[in-house]
C-alpha positions, 0 to 999 in steps of 0.5 A: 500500500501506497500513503501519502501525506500532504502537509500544506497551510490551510487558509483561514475560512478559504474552503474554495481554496483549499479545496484547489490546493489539494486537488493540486497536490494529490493529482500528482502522484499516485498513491492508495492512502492520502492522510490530510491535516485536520479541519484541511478545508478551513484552516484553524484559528476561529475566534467564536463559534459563529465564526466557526459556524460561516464554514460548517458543512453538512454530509451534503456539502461540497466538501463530501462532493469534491472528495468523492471525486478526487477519490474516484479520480486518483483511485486512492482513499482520502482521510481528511479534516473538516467543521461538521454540522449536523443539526445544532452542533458542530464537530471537529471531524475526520472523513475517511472518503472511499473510490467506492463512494463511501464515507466514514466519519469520526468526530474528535473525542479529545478537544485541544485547548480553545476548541473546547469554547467552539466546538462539540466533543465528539460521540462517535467513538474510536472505530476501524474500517476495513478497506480493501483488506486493510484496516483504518483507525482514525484519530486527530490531533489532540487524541494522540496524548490519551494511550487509550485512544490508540490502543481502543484502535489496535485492540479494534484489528487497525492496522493503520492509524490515520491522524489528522492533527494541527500541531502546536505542541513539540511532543506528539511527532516522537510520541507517536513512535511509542503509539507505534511500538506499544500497539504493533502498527502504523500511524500516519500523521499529517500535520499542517505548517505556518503561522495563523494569525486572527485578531489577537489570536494566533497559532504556529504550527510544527510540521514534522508530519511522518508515518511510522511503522510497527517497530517504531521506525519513521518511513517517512518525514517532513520538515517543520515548514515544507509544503508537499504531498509525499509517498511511501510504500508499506506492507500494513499486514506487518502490522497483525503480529503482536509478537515482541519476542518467541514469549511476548505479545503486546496483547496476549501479555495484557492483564487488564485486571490489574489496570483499573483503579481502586480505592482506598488510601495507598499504604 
């Protein structure tokens, strides 16, 4: 399997733009699997709600139209970002968008900071889609700091976790290789880069996007300002052994019986 990343500078509130910017990149090389920044179609640095709310789209929108047209086009899957609304509430959300025509939706479980005042928690829960053999967990961002996250989608049979995110902290790019190495599968990360400023609110983000692999290695790697759609070729079924050694698995060896809390005081 073939996963592209692209990591680009959304702009602020320009869907239309956007939109263009990734048709650009992800028509010039062929690829099975694109993984897209998080809220790719909107940028980031809303101040209100109702600034937010100007850019919302519905399963109906132009958006899901255009993705399942560059799906069909490119012949790969595309994971993307966008501002979903679906009756009074508006998700931080992740669209998996198939050739096939279909779209699988997850809705951010762990709001970052800010986004808290601007958007609804998510209620969709961590799930795994299968397609053409292979399976795809999808988180974003913020997620990546909560273990339980990523494992909920390795215990699901992922074998790929696709992340969009738009980092601003240093820690998640080298925090992903222990998501890689404690769960025995891929991740790929697409950050975005820039400065986005709105108002007296401001953002830089950190770049760095990468896929890592099952043993902890990065297969690939951006920098902290470049703007590109990169490939790199993968085998995800190296991602169904949990084997560390000829007597470890990572979850055969799980005791969760011993890892809920208990009461009482510590002696």
């Amino acid at each position: 399997m073939k996963i592209g990343i692209l990591q680009f500078r959304p702009q602020l509130k320009e869907v239309d733009k956007n939109l263009a910017t990734i048709n650009k990149y992800l028509t010039r090389k062929k690829f099975d699997l694109a993984v897209l920044p998080e809220l790719a179609t909107t940028g980031y640095n809303f101040v209100s709600r109702r600034e937010l709310a100007e850019v919302t789209e519905s399963r109906s929108g132009q958006s899901f139209v255009f993705f399942e047209n560059l799906a069909v086009k490119t012949g790969g899957a595309i994971v993307w970002g966008m501002a979903e609304k679906s009756r009074n509430k508006i998700y931080n959300s992740a669209v998996l968008t198939t050739p096939e025509g279909d779209h699988h939706l997850y809705r951010k479980t762990h709001l970052f900071y800010r986004e808290k005042n601007i958007f609804d928690p998510g209620n969709t829960g961590f799930n795994v889609f299968e397609w053409r053999r292979v399976k795809l967990g999808l988180m974003i961002c913020f997620d990546w700091i909560f273990p339980e996250a990523a494992r909920t989608l390795a215990l699901g049979g992922s074998q790929i976790i696709c992340h969009p995110a738009n980092l601003v902290m240093s820690f998640c790019q080298d925090s992903m290789i222990t998501r890689s190495l404690e769960n025995g599968l891929f991740t790929a990360t697409a950050n975005r880069v820039g400065l986005e400023k709105n108002g007296r609110q401001s953002y830089t983000f950190t770049g760095l996007s990468q896929v890592t692999e099952p043993k902890g290695n990065r297969l690939l790697r951006f920098s902290r300002t470049e703007q590109a759609f990169k490939v790199v070729k993968i085998n995800p079924k190296l991602a169904d052994t949990k084997k560390v050694n000829r007597l470890n698995s990572l979850f055969d060896d799980r005791r969760p019986g011993f890892y809920r809390l208990k009461s009482g005081r510590v002696a």
